[in-house]
C-alpha positions as CSV (number, residue, x, y, z in Angstrom):
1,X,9.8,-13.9,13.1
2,X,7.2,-13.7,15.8
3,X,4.0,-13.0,14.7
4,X,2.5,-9.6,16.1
5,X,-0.3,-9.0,18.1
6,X,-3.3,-8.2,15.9
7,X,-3.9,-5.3,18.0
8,X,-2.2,-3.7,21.5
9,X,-3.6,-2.4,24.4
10,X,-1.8,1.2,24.9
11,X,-2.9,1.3,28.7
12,X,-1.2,-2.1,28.9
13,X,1.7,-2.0,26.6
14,X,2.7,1.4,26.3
15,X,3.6,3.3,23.5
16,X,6.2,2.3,20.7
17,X,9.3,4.4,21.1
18,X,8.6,7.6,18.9
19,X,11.5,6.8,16.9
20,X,9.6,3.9,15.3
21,X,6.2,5.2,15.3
22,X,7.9,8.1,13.4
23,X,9.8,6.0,10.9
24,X,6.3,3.7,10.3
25,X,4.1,6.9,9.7
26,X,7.1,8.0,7.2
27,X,6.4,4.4,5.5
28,X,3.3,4.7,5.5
29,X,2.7,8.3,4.2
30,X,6.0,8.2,1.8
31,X,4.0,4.9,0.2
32,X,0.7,6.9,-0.3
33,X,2.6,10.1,-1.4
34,X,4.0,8.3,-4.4
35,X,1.1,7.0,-5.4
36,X,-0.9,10.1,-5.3
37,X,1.8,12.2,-6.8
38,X,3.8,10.0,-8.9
39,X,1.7,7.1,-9.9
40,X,3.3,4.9,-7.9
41,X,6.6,4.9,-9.4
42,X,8.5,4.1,-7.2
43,X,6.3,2.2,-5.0
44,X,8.0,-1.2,-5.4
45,X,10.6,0.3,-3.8
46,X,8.7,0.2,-0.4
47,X,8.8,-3.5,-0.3
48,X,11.1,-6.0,0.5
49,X,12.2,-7.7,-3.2
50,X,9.4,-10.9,-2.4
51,X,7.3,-8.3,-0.9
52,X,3.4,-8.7,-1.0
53,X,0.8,-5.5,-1.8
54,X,-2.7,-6.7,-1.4
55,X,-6.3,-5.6,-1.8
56,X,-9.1,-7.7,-1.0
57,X,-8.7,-10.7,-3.2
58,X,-6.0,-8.9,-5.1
59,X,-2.3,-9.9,-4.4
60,X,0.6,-8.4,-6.2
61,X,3.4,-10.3,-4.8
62,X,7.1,-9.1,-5.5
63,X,8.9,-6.5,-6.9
64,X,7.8,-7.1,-10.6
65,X,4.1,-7.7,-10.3
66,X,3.9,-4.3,-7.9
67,X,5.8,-2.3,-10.5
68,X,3.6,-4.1,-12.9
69,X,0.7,-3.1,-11.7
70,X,1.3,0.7,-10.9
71,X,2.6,0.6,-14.4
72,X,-0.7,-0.4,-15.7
73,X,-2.7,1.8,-13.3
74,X,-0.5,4.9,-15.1
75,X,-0.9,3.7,-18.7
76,X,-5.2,4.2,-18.2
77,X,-4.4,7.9,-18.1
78,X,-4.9,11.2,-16.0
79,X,-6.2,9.8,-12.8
80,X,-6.7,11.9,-9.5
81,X,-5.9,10.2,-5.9
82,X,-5.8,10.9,-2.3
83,X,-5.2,7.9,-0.1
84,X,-5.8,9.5,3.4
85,X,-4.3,7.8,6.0
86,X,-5.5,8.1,9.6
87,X,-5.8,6.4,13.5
88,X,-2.0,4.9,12.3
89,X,-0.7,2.4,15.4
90,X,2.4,0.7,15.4
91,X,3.6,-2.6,17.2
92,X,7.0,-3.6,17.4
93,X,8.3,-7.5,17.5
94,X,11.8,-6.8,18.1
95,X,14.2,-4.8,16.4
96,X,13.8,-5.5,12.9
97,X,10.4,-6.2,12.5
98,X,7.1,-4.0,13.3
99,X,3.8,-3.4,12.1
100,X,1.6,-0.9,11.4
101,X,-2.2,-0.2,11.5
102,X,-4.3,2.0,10.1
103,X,-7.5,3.2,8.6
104,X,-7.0,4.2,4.5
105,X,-9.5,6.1,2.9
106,X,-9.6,6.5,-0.8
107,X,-10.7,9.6,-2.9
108,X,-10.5,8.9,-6.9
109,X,-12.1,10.7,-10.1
110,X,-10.6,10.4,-13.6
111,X,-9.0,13.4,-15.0
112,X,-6.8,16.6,-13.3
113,X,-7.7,18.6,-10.5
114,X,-9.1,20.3,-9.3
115,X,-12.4,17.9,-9.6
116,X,-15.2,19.2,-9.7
117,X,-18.1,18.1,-7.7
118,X,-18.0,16.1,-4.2
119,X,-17.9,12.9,-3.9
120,X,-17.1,10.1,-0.9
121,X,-14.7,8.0,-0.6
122,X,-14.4,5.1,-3.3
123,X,-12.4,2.9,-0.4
124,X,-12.0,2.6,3.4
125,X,-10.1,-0.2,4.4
126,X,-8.2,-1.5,7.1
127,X,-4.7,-1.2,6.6
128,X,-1.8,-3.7,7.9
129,X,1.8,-3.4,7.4
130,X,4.6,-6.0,8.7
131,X,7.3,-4.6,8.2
132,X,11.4,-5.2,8.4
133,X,13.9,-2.9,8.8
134,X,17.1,-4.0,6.3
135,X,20.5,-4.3,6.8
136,X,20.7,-0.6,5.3
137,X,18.4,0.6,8.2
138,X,15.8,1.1,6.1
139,X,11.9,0.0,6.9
140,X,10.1,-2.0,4.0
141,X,7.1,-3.6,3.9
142,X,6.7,-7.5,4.0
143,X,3.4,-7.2,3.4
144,X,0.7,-4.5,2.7
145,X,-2.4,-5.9,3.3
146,X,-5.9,-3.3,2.7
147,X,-9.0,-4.8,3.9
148,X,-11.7,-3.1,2.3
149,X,-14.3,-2.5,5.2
150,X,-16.8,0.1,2.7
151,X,-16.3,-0.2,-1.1
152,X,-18.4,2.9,-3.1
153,X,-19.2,2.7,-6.7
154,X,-16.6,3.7,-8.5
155,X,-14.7,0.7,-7.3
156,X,-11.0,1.1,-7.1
157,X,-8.3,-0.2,-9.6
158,X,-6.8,-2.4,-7.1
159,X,-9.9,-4.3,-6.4
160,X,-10.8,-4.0,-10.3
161,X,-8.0,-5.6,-12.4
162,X,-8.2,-8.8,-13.3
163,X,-5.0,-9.6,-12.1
164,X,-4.2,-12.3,-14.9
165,X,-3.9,-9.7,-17.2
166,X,-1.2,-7.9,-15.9
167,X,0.5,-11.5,-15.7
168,X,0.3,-12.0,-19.4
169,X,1.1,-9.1,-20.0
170,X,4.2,-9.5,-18.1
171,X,4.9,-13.1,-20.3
172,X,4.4,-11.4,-23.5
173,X,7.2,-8.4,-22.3
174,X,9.2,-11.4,-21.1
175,X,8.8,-12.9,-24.6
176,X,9.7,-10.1,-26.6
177,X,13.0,-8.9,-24.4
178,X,14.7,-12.5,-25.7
């Protein structure tokens, strides 16, 4: 695959066809949706099976390390999210393969809404998608890279885990399904 411009130029290139700027939001926001209102069940399910989801130094690489750590994000209980996407731009390669830019900002507080008391965003952070459209005409991600830009206090669970947990974790499962 050709790699993608970092960034276009609309007054030069043009536009991407609406069709796939269309189908990238969808991506984008489907993703985001799921994790807000479902924990992220089914967020594995954006990516390609040796897809990569990564946050800063985090990488979660795969099918089974993404469910893996949604999983573990769910098990810490009642948790209240908004990943706000915005400023979304999409470049296309060629006819499989695309990718999407945005800017992600992340509300969190423990517990149920409605939350009481303001407070900023925990996360902003670049987001880039490259991403391939299947055999089943259905977009994925490749790779799902967030580049934190600000970083609040309460410092989000994908920057947080020590990601050599959850892969114990997984080794022990893996131990006691044989």
């Amino acid at each position: 695959m050709a790699s993608a411009p970092l960034t276009s130029d609309p007054l030069v290139d043009g536009a991407p066809g609406a069709a796939l700027w269309n189908a990238l939001n969808h991506l984008e926001t489907s993703y985001w949706f799921d994790v807000d209102q479902q924990g992220g069940s089914r967020a594995h399910e954006f990516y390609v099976a040796d897809g990569l989801f990564a946050v800063g130094e985090n990488r979660f690489a795969g099918h089974d390390r993404i469910r893996a750590f949604y999983e573990w994000r769910r098990r810490r209980g009642p948790m209240t999210t908004r990943h706000l996407i915005n400023n979304l731009q999409v470049v296309s390669v060629d006819a499989h393969h695309a990718r999407v830019m945005a800017v992600l900002s992340l509300y969190r507080a423990n517990g149920r809404p409605p939350i009481q008391g303001a407070r900023p965003p925990c996360l902003i952070a670049d987001v880039t998608g490259d991403c391939v459209r299947g055999e089943d005409q259905v977009w994925r991600y490749r790779s799902h890279v967030l580049q934190p830009i600000f970083v609040g206090s309460d410092i989000p669970l994908s920057m947080s885990i020590d990601t050599q947990v959850l892969e114990e974790q997984r080794h022990v499962s893996a131990g006691h399904a044989t």
